[in-house]
Z-matrix of the N, CA and C atoms (Angstrom, degrees):
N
C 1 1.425
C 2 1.524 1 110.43
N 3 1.406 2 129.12 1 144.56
C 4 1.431 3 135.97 2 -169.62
C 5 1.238 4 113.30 3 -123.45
N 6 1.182 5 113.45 4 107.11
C 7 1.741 6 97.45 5 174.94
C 8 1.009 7 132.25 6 -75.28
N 9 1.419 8 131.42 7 146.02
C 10 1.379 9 107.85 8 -162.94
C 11 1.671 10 97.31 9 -107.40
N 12 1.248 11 131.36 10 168.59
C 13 1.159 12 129.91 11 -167.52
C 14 1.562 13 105.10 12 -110.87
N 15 0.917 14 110.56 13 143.11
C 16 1.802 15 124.17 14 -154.65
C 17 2.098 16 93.96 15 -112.04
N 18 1.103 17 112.19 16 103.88
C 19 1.815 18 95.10 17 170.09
C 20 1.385 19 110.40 18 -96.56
N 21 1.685 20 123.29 19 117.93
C 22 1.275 21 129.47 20 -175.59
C 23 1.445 22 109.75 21 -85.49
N 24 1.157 23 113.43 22 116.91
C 25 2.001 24 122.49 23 -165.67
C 26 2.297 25 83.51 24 -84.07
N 27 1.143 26 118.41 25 117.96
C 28 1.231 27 162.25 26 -178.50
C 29 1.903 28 87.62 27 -73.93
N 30 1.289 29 120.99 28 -46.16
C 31 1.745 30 112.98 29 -177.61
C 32 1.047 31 103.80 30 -63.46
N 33 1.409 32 110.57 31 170.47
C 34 1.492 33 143.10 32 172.39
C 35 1.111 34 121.22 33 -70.52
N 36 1.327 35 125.06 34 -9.69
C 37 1.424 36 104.76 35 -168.01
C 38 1.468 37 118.00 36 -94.38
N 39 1.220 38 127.54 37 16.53
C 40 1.853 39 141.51 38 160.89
C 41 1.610 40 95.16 39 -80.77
N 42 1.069 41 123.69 40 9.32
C 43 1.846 42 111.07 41 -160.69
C 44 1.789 43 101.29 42 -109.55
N 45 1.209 44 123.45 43 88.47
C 46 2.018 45 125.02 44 -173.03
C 47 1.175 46 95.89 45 -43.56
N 48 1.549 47 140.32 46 -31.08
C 49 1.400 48 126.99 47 -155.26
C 50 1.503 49 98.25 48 -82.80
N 51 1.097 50 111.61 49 0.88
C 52 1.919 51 105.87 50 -171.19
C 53 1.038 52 91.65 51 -78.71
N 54 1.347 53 135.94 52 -59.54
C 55 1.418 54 145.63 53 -139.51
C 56 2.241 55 84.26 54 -80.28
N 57 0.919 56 122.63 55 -43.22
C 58 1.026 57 104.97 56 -167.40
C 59 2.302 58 105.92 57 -74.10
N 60 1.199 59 87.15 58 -39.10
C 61 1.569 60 75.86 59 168.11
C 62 1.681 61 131.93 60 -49.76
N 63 1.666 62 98.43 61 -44.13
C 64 1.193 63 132.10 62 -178.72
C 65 1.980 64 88.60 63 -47.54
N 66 0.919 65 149.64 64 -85.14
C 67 1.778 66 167.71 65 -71.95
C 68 1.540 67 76.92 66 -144.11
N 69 1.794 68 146.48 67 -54.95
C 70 1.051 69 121.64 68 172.51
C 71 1.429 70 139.40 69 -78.02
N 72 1.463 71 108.99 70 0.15
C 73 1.282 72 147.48 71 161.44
C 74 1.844 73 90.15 72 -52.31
N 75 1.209 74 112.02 73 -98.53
C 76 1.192 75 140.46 74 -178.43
C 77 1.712 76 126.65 75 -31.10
N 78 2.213 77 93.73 76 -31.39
C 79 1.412 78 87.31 77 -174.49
C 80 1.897 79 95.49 78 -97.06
N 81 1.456 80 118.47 79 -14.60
C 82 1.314 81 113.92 80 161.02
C 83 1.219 82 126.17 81 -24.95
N 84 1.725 83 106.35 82 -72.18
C 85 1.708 84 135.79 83 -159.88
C 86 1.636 85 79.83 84 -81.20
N 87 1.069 86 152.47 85 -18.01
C 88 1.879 87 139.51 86 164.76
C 89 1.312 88 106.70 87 -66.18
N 90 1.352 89 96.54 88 -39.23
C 91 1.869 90 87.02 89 -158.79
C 92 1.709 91 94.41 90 -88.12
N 93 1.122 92 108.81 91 -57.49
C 94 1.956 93 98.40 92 177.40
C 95 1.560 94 104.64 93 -37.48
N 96 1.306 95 127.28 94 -70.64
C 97 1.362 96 126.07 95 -154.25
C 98 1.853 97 85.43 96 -61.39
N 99 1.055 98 135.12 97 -42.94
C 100 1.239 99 110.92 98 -165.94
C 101 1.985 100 114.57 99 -73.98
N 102 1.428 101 84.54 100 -23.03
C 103 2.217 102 84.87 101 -178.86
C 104 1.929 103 97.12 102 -77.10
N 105 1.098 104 125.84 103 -19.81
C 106 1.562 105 145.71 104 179.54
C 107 1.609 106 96.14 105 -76.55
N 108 1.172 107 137.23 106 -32.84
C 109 1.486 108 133.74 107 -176.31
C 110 1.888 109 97.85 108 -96.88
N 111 0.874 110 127.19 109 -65.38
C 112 1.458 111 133.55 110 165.73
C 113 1.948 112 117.93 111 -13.06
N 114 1.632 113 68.59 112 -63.78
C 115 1.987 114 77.52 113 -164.09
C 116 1.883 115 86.04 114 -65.55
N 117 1.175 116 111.97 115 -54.01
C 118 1.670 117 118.86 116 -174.80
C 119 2.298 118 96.31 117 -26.61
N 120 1.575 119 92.65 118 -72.59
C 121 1.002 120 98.19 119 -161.05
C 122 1.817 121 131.35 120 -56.68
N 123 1.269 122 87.01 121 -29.12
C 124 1.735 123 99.79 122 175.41
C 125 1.535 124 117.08 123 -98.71
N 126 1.647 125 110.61 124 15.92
C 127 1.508 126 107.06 125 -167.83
C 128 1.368 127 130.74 126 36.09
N 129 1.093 128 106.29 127 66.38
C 130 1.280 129 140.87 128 178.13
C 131 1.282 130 111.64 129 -73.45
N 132 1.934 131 115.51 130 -43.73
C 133 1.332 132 112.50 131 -153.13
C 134 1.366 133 112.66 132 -54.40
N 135 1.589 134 154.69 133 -32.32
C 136 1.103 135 159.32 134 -178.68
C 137 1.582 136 93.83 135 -31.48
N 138 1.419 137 121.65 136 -47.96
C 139 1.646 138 123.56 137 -156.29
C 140 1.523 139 85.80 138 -54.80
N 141 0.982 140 122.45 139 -63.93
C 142 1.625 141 137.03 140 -165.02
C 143 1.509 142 125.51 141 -24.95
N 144 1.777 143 97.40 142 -42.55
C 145 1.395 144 114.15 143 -143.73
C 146 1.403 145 96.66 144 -95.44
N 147 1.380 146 119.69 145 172.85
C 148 1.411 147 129.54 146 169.24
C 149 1.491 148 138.96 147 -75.05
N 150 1.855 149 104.23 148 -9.63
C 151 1.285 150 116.71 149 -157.55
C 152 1.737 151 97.20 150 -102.38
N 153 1.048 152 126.11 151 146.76
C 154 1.782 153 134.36 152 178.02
C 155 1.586 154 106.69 153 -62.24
N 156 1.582 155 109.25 154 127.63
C 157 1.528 156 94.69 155 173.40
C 158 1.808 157 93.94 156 -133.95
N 159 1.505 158 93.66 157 -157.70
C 160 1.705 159 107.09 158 -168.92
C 161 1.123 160 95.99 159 -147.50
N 162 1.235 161 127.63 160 128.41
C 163 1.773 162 124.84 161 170.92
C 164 1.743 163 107.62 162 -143.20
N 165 1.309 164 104.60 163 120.29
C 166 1.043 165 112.17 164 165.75
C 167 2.201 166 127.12 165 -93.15
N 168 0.659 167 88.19 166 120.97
C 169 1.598 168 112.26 167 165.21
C 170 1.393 169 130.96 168 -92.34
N 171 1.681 170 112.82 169 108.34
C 172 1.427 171 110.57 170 -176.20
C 173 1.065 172 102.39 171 90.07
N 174 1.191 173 158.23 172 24.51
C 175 1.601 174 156.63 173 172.07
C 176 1.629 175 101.84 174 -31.30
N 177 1.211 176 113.97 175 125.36
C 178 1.412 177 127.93 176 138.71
C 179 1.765 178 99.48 177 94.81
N 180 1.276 179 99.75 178 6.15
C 181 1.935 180 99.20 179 -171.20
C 182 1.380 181 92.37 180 -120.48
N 183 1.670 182 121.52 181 178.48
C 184 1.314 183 136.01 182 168.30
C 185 1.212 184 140.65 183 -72.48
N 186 1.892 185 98.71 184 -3.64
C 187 1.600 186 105.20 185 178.63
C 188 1.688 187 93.36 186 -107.48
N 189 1.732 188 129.32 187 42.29
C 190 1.257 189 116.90 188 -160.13
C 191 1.490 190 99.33 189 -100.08
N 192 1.949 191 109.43 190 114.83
C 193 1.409 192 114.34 191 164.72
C 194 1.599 193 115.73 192 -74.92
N 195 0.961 194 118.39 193 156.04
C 196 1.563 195 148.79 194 158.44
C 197 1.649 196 115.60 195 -115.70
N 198 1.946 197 99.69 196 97.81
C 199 1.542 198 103.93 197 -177.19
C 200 2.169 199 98.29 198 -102.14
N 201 1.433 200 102.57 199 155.02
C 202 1.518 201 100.98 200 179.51
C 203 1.173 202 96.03 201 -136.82
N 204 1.681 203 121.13 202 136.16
C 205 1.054 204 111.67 203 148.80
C 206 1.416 205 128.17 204 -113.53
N 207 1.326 206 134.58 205 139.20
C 208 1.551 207 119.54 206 -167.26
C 209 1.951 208 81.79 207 -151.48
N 210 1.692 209 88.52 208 117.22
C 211 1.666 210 102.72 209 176.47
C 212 1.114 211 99.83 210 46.04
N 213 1.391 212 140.87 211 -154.70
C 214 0.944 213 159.64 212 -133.26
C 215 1.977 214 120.38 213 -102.45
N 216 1.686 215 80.82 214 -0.49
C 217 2.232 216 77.28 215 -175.23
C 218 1.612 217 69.16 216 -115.53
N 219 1.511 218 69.70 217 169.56
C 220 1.769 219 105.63 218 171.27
C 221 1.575 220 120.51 219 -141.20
N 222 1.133 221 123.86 220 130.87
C 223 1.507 222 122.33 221 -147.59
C 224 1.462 223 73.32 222 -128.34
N 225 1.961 224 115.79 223 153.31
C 226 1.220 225 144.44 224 150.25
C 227 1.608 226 105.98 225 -119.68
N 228 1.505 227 103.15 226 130.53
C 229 1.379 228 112.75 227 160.92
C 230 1.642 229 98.84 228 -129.15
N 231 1.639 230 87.54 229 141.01
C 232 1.291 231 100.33 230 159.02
C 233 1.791 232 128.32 231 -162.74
N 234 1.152 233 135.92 232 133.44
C 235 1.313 234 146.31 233 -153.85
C 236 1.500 235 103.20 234 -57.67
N 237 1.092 236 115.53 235 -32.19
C 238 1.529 237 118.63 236 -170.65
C 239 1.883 238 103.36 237 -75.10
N 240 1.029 239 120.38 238 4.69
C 241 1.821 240 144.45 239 -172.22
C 242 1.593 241 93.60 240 -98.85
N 243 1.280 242 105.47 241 -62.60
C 244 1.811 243 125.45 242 -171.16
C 245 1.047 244 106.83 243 -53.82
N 246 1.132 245 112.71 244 -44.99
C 247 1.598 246 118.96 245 178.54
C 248 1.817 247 123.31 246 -59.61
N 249 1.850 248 91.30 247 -61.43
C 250 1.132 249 93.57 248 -162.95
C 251 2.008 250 108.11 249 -84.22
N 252 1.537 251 120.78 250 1.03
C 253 1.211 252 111.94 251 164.02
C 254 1.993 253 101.26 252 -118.80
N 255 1.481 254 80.87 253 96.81
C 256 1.891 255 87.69 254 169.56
C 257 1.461 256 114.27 255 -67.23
N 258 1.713 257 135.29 256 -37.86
C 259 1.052 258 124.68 257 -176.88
C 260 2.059 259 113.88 258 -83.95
N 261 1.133 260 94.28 259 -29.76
C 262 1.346 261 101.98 260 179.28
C 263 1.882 262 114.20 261 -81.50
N 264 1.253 263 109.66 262 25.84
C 265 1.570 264 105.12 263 -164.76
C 266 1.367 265 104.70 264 -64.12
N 267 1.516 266 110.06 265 172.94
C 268 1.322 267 127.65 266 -170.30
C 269 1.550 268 97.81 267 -110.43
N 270 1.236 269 104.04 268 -36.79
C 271 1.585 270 108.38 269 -163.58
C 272 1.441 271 108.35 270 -165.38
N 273 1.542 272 123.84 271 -168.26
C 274 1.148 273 122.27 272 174.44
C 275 1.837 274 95.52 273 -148.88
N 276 1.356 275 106.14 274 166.33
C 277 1.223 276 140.67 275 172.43
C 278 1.312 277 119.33 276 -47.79
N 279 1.842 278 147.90 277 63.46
C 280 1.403 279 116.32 278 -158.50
C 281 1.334 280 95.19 279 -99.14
N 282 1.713 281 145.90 280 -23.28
C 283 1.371 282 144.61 281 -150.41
C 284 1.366 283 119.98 282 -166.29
N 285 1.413 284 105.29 283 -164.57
C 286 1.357 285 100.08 284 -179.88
C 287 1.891 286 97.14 285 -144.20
N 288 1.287 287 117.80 286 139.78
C 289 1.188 288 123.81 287 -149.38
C 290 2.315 289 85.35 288 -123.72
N 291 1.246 290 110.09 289 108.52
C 292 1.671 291 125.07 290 -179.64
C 293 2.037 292 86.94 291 -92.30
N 294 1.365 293 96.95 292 151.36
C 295 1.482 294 118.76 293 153.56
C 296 1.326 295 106.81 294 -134.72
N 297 1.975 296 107.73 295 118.37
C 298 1.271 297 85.71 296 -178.74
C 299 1.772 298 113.83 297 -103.23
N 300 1.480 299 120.74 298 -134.35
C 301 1.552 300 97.61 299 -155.59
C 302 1.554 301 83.33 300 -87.68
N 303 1.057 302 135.14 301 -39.98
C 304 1.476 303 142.83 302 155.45
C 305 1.476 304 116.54 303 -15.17
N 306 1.035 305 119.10 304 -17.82
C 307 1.842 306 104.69 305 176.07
C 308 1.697 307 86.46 306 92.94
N 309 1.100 308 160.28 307 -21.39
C 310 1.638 309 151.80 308 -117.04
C 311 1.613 310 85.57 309 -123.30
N 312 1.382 311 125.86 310 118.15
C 313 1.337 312 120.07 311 -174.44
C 314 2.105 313 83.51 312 -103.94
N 315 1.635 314 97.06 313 147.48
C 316 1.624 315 106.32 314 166.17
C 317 1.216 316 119.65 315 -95.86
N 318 1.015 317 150.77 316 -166.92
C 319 1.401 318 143.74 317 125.79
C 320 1.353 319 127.49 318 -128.65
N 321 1.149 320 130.96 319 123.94
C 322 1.924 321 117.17 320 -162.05
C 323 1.617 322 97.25 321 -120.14
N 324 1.272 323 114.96 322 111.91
C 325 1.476 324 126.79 323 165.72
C 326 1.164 325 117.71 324 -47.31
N 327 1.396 326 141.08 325 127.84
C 328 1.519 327 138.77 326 176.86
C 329 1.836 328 89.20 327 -92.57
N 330 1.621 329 89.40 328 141.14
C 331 1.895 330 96.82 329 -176.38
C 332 2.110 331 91.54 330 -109.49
């Protein structure tokens, strides 16, 4: 009888758990590069930065947010809130505020 001699390869690559490290490796660098294309695409970067901004969403319709940032909080207002908590209001309705093409904002009091 002859034995035959067996050479045991010492690497990793007989090991299934590689391949699974390997795939969360991969779905990491997907998901960053994809939240990195997003913020890119919708001009986002303001969220990022250090300086206070104002962004409105939905201008001039009924789903219209009001986002703020000042330091470090971030406040959402929005009318569709006003509406639907009557006892809890924030505020009420006094006018209507025009910009015209002029930069010249109006304001018209509702009586």
């Amino acid at each position: 009888m002859a034995r035959r001699r067996r050479l045991i390869n010492s690497s990793d690559d007989n090991d299934p758990m590689s391949v699974l490290t390997n795939l969360f490796d991969v779905a990491m660098v997907f998901a960053v590069a994809l939240m990195v294309a997003l913020v890119t695409r919708f001009d986002m970067t303001e969220v990022f930065s250090k300086e206070d901004y104002t962004m409105v969403k939905n201008p001039g319709t009924e789903q219209m947010e009001i986002i703020t940032k000042k330091g470090d909080k971030i406040e959402k207002y929005s009318s569709q809130e006003e509406q639907s908590s009557s006892n809890n209001s924030r505020g009420k309705r006094v006018g209507v505020a025009y910009q015209l093409e002029n930069g010249e904002i109006i304001y018209v009091p509702e009586s």
